[in-house]
C-alpha positions in Angstrom: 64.3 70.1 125.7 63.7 68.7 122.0 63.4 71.9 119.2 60.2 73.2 118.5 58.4 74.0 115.3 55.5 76.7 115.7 53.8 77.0 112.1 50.5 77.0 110.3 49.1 73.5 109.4 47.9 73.4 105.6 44.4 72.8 105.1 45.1 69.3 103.9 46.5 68.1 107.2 44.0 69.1 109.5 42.7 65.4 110.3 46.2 65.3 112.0 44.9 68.0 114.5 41.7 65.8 115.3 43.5 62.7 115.7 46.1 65.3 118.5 43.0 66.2 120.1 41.7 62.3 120.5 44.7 60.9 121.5 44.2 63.2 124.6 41.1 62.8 125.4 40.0 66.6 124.4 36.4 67.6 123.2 38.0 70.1 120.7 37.8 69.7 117.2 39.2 71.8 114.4 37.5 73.4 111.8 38.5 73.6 107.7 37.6 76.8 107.8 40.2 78.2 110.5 43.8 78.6 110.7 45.2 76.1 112.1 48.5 76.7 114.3 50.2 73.8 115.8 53.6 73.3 117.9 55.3 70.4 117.3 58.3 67.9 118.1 58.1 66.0 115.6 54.4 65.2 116.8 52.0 68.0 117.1 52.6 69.1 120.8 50.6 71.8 121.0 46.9 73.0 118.7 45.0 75.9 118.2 42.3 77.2 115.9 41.9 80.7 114.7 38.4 81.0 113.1 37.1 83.8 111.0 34.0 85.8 112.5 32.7 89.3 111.5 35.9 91.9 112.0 38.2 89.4 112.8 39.2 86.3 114.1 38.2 83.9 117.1 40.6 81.7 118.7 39.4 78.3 119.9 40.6 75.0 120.8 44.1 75.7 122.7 45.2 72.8 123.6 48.8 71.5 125.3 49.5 68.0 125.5 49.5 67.2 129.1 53.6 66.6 129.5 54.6 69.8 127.5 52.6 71.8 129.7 54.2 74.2 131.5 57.2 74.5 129.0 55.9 78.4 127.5 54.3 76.4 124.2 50.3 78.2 124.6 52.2 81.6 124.9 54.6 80.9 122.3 51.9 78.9 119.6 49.6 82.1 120.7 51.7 84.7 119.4 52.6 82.9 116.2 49.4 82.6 115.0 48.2 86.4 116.2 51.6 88.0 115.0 50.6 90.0 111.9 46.7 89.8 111.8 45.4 93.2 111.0 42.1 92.1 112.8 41.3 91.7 116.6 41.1 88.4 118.0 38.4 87.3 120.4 38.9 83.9 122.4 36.3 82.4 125.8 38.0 81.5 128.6 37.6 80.3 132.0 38.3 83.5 134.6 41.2 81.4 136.2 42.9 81.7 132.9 42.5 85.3 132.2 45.9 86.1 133.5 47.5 83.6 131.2 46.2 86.1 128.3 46.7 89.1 129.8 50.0 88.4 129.5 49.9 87.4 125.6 48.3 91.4 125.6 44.4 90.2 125.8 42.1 92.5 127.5 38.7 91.6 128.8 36.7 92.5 126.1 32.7 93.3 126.4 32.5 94.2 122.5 32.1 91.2 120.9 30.4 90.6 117.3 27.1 89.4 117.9 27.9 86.0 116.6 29.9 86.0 119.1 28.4 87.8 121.8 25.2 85.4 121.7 27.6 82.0 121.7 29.3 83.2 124.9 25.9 83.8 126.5 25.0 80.2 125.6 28.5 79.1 127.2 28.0 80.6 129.9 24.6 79.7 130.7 26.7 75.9 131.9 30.1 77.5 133.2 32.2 80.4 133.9 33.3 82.0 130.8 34.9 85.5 130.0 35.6 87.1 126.7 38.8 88.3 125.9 40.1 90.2 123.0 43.4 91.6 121.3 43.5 94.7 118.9 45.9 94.0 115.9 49.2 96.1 116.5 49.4 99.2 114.4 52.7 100.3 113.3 
């Protein structure tokens, strides 16, 4: 299996996370104002989005490239761009998926921010959706 670089795309570069996201055929777009996290070999493999909300941050846009799946790079990408944040992290996610992030140390999480909390309720209104959410680690 080719090396893999997990890191933070500069905020120059993120037309190069779009163009990941076209090339496959996903909806998801990223946003200037987020962190952006990609994995890649030398192309990007592998996307996320962490955008700031009220408290903390919101993670959107996860996204594997369909023949890297199942090779550990969501988990992996995941904890690199969470590791250190001193803020929660809230993410929407389909049900069948909440195991994935349990496992990353997401919890079902009912407290959202109300930005938040009244963009799932639109969501959901067209398909299942949870909320899930991680408290930063204290030392």
């Amino acid at each position: 299996m080719p090396d893999t670089l997990y890191a933070r795309l500069d905020a120059l570069s993120w037309p190069l996370m779009n163009k990941f996201y076209r090339a496959h055929g996903s909806s998801m777009k990223a946003v200037r104002e987020a962190q952006l996290w990609v994995a890649r070999r030398e192309e990007i493999v592998a996307a996320l989005c962490l955008r700031p909300v009220a408290g903390g941050h919101w993670l959107t846009g996860l996204f594997v490239a369909p023949d890297c799946r199942a090779q550990g790079l969501a988990a992996r990408l995941t904890g690199e761009a969470v590791n250190g944040l001193d803020e929660p992290v809230w993410l929407f996610c389909h049900p069948d998926l909440r195991g994935f992030y349990e496992r990353q140390g997401f919890s079902v999480d009912t407290a959202l921010p109300y930005a938040l909390a009244e963009r799932l309720s639109r969501y959901a209104r067209s398909k299942p959706m949870i909320a899930m959410g991680l408290e930063p680690r204290r030392s």
